[in-house]
C-alpha positions in Angstrom: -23.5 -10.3 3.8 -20.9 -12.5 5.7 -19.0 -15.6 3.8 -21.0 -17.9 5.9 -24.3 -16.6 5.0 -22.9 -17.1 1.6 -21.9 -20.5 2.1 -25.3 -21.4 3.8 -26.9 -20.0 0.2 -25.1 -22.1 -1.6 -25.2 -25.5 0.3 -21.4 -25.5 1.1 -18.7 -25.0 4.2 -17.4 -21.2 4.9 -14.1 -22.9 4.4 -14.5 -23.6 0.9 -15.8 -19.7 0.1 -12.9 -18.1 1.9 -10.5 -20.7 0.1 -11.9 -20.1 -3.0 -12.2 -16.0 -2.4 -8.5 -16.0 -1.5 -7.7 -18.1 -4.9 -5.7 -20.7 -2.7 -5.3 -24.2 -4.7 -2.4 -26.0 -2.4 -4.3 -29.4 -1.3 -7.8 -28.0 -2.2 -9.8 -29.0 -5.1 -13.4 -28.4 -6.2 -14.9 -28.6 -9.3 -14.6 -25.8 -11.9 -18.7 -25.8 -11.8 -18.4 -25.2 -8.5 -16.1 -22.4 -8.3 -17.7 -20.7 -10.8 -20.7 -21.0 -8.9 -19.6 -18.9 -6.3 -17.5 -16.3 -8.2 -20.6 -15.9 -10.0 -23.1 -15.4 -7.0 -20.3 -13.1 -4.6 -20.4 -10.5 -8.2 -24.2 -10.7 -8.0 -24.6 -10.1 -4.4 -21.7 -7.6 -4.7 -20.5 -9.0 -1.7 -16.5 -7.5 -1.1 -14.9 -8.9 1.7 -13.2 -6.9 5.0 -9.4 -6.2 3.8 -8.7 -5.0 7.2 -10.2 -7.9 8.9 -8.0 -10.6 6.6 -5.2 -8.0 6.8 -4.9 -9.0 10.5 -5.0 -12.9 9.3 -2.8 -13.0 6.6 1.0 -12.8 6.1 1.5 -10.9 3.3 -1.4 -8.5 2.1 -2.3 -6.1 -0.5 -4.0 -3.3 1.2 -2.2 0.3 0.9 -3.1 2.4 4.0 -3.8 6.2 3.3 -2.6 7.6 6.3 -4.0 10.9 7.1 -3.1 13.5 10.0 -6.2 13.9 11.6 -9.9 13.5 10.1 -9.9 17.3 9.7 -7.4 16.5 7.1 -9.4 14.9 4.6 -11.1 18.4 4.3 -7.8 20.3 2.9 -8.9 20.8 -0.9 -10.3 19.9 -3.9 -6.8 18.9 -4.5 -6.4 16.3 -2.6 -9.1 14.7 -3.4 -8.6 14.5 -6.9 -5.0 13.1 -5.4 -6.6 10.3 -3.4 -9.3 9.4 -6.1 -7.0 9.4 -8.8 -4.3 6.8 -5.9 -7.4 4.7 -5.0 -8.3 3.8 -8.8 -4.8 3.0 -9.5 -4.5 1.2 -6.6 -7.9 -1.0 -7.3 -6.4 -1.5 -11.3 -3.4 -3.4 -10.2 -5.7 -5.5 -7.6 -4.3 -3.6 -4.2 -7.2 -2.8 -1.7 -6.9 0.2 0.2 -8.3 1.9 3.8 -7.9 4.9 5.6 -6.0 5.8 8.6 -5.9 8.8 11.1 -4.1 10.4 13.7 -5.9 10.2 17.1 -4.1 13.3 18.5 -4.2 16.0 16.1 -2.3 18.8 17.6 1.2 20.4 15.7 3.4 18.2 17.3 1.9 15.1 17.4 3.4 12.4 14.6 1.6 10.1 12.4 0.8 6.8 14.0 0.5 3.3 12.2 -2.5 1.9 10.9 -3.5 -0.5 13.6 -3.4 -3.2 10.9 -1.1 -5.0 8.3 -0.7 -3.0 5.0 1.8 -3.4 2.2 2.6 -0.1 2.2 1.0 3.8 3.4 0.3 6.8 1.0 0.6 10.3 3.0 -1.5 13.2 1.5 0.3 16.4 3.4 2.6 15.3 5.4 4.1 19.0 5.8 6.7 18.6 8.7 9.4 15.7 8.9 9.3 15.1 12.5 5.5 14.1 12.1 7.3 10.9 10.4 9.6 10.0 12.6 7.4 6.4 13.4 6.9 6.1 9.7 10.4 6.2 9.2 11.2 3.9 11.9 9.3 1.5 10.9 9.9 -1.2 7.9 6.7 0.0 5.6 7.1 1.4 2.3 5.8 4.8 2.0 5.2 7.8 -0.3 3.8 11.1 1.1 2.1 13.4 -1.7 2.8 17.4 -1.9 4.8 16.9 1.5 8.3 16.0 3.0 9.4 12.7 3.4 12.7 11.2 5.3 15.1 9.2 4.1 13.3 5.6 3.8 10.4 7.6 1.7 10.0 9.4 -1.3 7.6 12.4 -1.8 5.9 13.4 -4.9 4.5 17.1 -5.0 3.8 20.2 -7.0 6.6 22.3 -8.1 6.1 25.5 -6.0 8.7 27.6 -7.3 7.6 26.9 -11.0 4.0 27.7 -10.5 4.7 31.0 -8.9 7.0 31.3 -12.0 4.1 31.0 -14.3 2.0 33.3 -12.4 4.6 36.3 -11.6 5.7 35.8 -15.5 1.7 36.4 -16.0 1.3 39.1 -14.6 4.4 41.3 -15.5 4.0 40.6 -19.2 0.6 41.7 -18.2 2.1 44.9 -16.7 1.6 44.3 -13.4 3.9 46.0 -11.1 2.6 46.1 -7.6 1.3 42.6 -7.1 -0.1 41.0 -3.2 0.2 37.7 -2.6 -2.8 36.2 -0.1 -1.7 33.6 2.6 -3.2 32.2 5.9 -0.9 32.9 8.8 -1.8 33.7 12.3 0.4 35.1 14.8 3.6 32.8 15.7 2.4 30.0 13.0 5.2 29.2 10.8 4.2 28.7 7.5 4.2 25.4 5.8 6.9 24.2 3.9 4.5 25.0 0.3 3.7 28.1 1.3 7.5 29.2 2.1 8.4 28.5 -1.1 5.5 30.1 -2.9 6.2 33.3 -0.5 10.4 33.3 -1.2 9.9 32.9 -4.8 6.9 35.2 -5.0 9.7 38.2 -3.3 12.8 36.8 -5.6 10.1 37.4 -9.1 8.9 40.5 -7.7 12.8 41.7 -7.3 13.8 39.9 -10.7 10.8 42.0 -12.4 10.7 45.5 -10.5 7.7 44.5 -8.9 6.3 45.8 -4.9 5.3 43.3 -3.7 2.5 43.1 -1.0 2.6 40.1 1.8 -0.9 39.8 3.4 -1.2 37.1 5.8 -4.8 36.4 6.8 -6.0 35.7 10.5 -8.6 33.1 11.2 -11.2 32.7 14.1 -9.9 29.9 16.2 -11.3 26.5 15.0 -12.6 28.3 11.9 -12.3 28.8 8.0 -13.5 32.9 9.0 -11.0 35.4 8.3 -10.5 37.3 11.5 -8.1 40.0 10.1 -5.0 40.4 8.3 -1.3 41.8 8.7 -0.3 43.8 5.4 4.0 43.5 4.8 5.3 46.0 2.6 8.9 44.4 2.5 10.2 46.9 0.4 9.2 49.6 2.7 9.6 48.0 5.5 5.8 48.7 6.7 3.5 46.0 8.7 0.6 46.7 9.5 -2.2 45.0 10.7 -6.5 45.1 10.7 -8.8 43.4 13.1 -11.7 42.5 10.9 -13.0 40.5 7.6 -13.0 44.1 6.2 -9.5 44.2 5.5 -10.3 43.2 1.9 -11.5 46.7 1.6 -8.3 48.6 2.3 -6.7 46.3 0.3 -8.6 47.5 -2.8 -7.6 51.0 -1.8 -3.6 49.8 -1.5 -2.8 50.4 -5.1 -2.1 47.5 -5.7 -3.5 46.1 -9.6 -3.1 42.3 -9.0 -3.6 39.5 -6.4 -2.4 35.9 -5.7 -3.8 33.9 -3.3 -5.1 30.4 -2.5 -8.7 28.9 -2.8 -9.9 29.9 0.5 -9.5 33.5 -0.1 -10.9 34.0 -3.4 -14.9 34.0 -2.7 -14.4 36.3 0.3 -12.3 38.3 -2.0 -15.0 38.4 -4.9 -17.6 39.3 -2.3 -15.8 42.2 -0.7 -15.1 43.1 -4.3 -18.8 43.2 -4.8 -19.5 45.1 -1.3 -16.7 47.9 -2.4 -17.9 48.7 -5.5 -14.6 47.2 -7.1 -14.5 45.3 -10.2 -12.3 41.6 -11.3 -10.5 42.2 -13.5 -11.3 46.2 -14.0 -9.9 47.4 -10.5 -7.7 44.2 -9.7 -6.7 40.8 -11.8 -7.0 37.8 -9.4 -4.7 34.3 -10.0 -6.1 31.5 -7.7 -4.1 28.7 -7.1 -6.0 25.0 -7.4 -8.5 24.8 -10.2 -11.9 23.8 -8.5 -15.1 23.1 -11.0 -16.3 26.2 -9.2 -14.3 28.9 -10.4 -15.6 28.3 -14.1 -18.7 29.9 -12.9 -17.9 32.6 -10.9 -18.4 36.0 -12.6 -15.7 36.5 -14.0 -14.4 33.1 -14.4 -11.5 32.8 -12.4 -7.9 32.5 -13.6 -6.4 29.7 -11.7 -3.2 27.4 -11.5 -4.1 23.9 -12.1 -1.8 21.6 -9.5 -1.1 18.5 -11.4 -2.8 16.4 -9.1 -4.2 13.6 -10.9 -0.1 12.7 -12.0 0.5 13.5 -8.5 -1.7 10.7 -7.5 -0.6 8.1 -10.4 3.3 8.7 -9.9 2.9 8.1 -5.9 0.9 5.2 -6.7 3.5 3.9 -9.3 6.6 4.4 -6.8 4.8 2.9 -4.0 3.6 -0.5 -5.4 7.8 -0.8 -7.0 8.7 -0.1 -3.4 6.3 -3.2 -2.7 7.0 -5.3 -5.5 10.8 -6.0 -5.0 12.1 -2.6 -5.1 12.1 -1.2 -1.5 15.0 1.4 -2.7 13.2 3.1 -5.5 13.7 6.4 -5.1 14.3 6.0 -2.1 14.9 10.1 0.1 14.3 11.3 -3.6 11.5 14.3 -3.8 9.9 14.5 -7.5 8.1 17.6 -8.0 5.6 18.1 -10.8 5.0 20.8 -12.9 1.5 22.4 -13.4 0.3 25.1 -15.8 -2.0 28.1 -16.2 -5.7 27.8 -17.1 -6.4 31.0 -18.0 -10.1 33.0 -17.5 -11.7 36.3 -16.8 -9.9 37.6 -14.0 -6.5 39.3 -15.4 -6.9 42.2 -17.4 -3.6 43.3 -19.1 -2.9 47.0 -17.9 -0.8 50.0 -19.4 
């Protein structure tokens, strides 16, 4: 439903909905009947009007543009979504509309581009390289990017890496863990994201702090596809690489030695499954920490240990610094990165061994 159909309802000009819509009151008057006439009948209809659309019109505007990499990237995790709800609803509590944005050239080097309308001010959900930013930056928009980098105009809010493999390494070893792999997607010549290097360095620092061998296994994936294609094992401390050309890699693994495994939510179903094919058990034959706490891993069998990023404050404190930035504070925290902690939630999958 358009305001003038609307206004042709209710025996009145389109002028006098959209003034009354926008709440202007400078040399307009109507009675209050009237007005509540038409507040009344746009909640019935449900009628919401097009914030991009008056975005364009207006000179100041309350729409927050989430401004995502590609549309690919709205696919990244359970996470993020949980981010972006969490955003959106504090967004809509302190009456600031919001609309999605994405790149039109999704390849590694390309940068994030505007929204091609007026906002107040742009959330970014993994914004994992600063030269992606450089038009943000340039620009005069607040903005706030969530569990990425930002430059100095922005401020980024994220998970504290180091701190959850902290918690996990500390897990395990008081569990008597000593020979521990950590899971990551890598192919050949990809440098890993900025999360995942610190995850991986302080992953090697615990397991040289505790005594630990640690196993590096960086899976391969079919081009343009989730499907794990191989693997390259790293024994640092032995100086060993090696690599296997096949999904099957999870079965050497089991025969590695090693007693424990970290990895990330896309690895942990093919992991139970090739568990399952093997003839290996969770927790028996190898404890298993997933990192992001999807509803799913309650019901796996066993229920899966996990680290729980703290995404819902995630998506409240980015909201929070971005509408100060708006409201008369364009320097708060301004180049400042404030990382969150998370915590443990803990299952089925780690057995404590001798």
């Amino acid at each position: 439903m358009t305001q003038k159909e609307i206004a042709e309802k209710l025996g009145v000009s389109p002028s006098i909905i959209s003034r009354v819509l926008n709440g202007y009151t400078e040399g307009f008057k109507i009675t209050d009947d009237l007005r509540k006439r038409i507040l009344d009948y746009v909640e019935e209809v449900g009628y919401r009007p097009n914030m991009v659309f008056s975005a364009l019109k207006k000179q100041h505007v309350n729409l927050i543009s989430i401004l995502y990499y590609s549309r690919s990237s709205m696919s990244v995790g359970h996470t993020f979504d949980v981010i972006v709800d969490r955003a959106i609803r504090f967004f809509d509590e302190h009456q600031f509309e919001t609309a999605f944005s994405f790149n039109c050239t999704p390849s590694e080097t390309a940068r994030y581009h505007l929204p091609p309308w007026k906002c107040a001010g742009l959330l970014i959900p993994d914004a994992n390289r600063l030269e992606k930013l450089s038009i943000v930056e340039e620009s005069d928009i607040p903005y706030v990017t969530v569990n990425g980098v930002c430059g100095p105009r922005g401020t980024a809010v994220r998970a504290d890496e180091a701190d959850s493999m902290e918690q996990i390494m500390e897990h395990l070893v008081s569990n008597g863990h000593r020979k521990i792999a950590w899971i990551i997607s890598c192919n050949d010549g990809q440098k890993l994201s900025q999360i995942a290097s610190v995850r991986q360095s302080t992953f090697l620092a615990c397991c040289q702090r505790y005594g630990a061998e640690p196993l590096l296994i960086h899976t391969k994936r079919h081009l343009g596809t989730d499907d794990c294609a191989g693997a390259d094992f790293i024994y640092p401390s032995k100086g060993v690489h090696f690599c296997y050309e096949s999904p099957e890699f999870f079965l050497p693994f089991f025969k590695s030695g090693c007693t424990a495994a970290i990895c990330g939510d896309a690895h942990i179903m093919p992991l139970l499954r090739w568990a399952h094919i093997g003839g290996y058990r969770i927790p028996d034959d190898l404890s298993v920490i997933c990192y992001n706490d999807k509803p799913l891993f309650r019901h796996t069998v066993p229920a899966i240990t996990t680290f729980r990023i703290p995404a819902e404050e995630m998506g409240v404190t980015a909201s929070q610094i971005l509408l100060k930035k708006i409201c008369g504070e364009p320097d708060h925290k301004k180049g400042e990165t404030l990382c969150l902690k998370g915590n443990l939630v803990h299952r089925e999958s780690v057995k404590r061994i001798n």
